[in-house]
Structure formats: structure tokens, C-alpha cells
N, C-alpha and C positions, 0 to 999 in steps of 0.2 A: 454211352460208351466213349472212352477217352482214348486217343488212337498213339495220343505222346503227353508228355509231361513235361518234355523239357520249358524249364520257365522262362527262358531266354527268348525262346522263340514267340512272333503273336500269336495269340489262339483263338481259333475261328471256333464258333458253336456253328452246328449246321443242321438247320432243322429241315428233314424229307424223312415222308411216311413210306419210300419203295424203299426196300432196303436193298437191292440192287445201287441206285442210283447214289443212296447215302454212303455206302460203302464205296462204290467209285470215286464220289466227289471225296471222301474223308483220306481216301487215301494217296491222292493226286495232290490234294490239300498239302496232306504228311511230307511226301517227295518234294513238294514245294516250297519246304521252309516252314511251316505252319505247324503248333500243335494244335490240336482235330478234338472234340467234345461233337457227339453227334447224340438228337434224338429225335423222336418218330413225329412228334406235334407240338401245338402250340403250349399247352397244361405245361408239358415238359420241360419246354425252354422259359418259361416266366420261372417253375420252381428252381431251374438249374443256374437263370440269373440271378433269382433272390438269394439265395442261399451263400451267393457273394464273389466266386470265384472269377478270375480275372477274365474279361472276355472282349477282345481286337474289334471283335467283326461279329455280325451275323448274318448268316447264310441260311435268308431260309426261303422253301419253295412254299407258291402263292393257296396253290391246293392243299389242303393238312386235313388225315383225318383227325377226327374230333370236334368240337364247337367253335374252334379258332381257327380262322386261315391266317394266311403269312401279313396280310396286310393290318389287320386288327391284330396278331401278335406283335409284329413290329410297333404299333401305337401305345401298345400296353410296355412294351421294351424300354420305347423310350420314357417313361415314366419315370421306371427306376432309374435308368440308363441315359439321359438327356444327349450326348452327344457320341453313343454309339452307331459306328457304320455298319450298315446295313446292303446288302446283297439282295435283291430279289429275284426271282428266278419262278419262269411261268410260261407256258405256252400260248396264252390268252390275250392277245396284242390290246384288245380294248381295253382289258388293266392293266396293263406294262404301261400303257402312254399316261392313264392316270398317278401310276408311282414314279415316274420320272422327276414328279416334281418336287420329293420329298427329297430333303435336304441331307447331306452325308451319304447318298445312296447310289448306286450303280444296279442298271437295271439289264436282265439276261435273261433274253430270249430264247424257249427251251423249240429245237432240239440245240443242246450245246453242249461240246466235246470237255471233257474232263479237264483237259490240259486249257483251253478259253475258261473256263472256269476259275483257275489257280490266278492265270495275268489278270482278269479284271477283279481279284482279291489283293494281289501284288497292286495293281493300279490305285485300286482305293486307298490301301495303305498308305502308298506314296505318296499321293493327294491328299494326303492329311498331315504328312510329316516333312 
């Protein structure tokens, strides 16, 4: 689901399987400057990167249903994508400390408020540009 198109603005894909939380995050994202590409798992977001279209950031959570989690889809990510920034987002502090060390990425501790969300997206950004 794509929540903006304008092509001016970056555009975050954001990969979470609750759709409570993705529709939070997508549209906090939105109010935040950001156009929003949201899907449920990992399958999703490798087909929705390959396929070509322009993508800032990604945001995705560590949990995914299906055969990919966030951190094995982020490695397959950067394949295509070699210096795509990367969001992770998990509750599980003993993978959090292991993804910190991944290169381009910002690491976020769930529970986290919609709005901390959108700044360490803006953060990333800006830390790259």
C-alpha cells in the first residue's frame, strides 16, 4: 500500500506484519515529510525492491511473518540495494545490540512512539546527506 506519491519527498518502505502498527508508523511517516510504501513481510519488500521503484530508507520490524525476518531481509536488501538505509525495529534487545553494527542503520527499540519513529528516520536521512 502506497500512502503518498509525491516524488519530491523520500520514500520509506516499511515493512510490519500488525497492521495496526504499520498503519501507525505509515502514517506518522506521511505527516512527517515522507512518502510511505508499506508491506506485511519480507517476500514483499525484496519483490517491491526489485521491481525498481525509488526507495530512501527502510523500515523494517525484526519479527516478519513468513520465512524472512527483518534482519535476513535487510541482507538480501542490500544485494540489490548496496547503500540503502536501513531502520530496524524489535523488541528483542539481544538482536538490537547485534544490528547496531550494520552499517547505514539506526537501531529502534520497540515499545516506540510513532512520533520517535519519524526523528530517527529524519536522523538517518540527515546523516547521510
Amino acid at each position: 500500500m502506497t500512502t503518498d506519491t509525491n516524488e519530491t519527498r523520500p520514500t520509506v518502505l516499511v515493512v510490519e506484519d500488525e497492521a495496526l502498527i504499520s498503519s501507525m508508523i505509515a502514517d506518522s511517516l506521511t505527516d512527517g515529510g515522507f512518502c510511505v510504501h508499506t508491506v506485511a513481510s519480507g517476500e514483499e519488500a525484496l519483490r517491491y525492491l526489485s521491481s525498481g521503484p525509488v526507495v530512501d530508507v527502510l523500515f523494517t520490524d525484526i519479527n516478519l511473518a513468513g520465512e524472512m525476518d527483518g534482519s535476513v531481509l535487510a541482507r538480501r536488501a542490500r544485494m540489490l540495494r548496496p547503500d540503502l538505509p536501513i531502520v530496524f525495529a524489535s523488541g528483542r534487545w539481544n538482536v538490537l545490540e547485534q544490528l547496531r553494527t550494520v552499517p547505514r542503520s539506526i537501531v529502534l527499540a520497540k515499545p516506540y512512539s510513532p512520533l520517535h519513529a519519524v526523528s530517527v528516520v529524519q536522523r538517518l536521512m540527515a546523516t547521510l546527506h
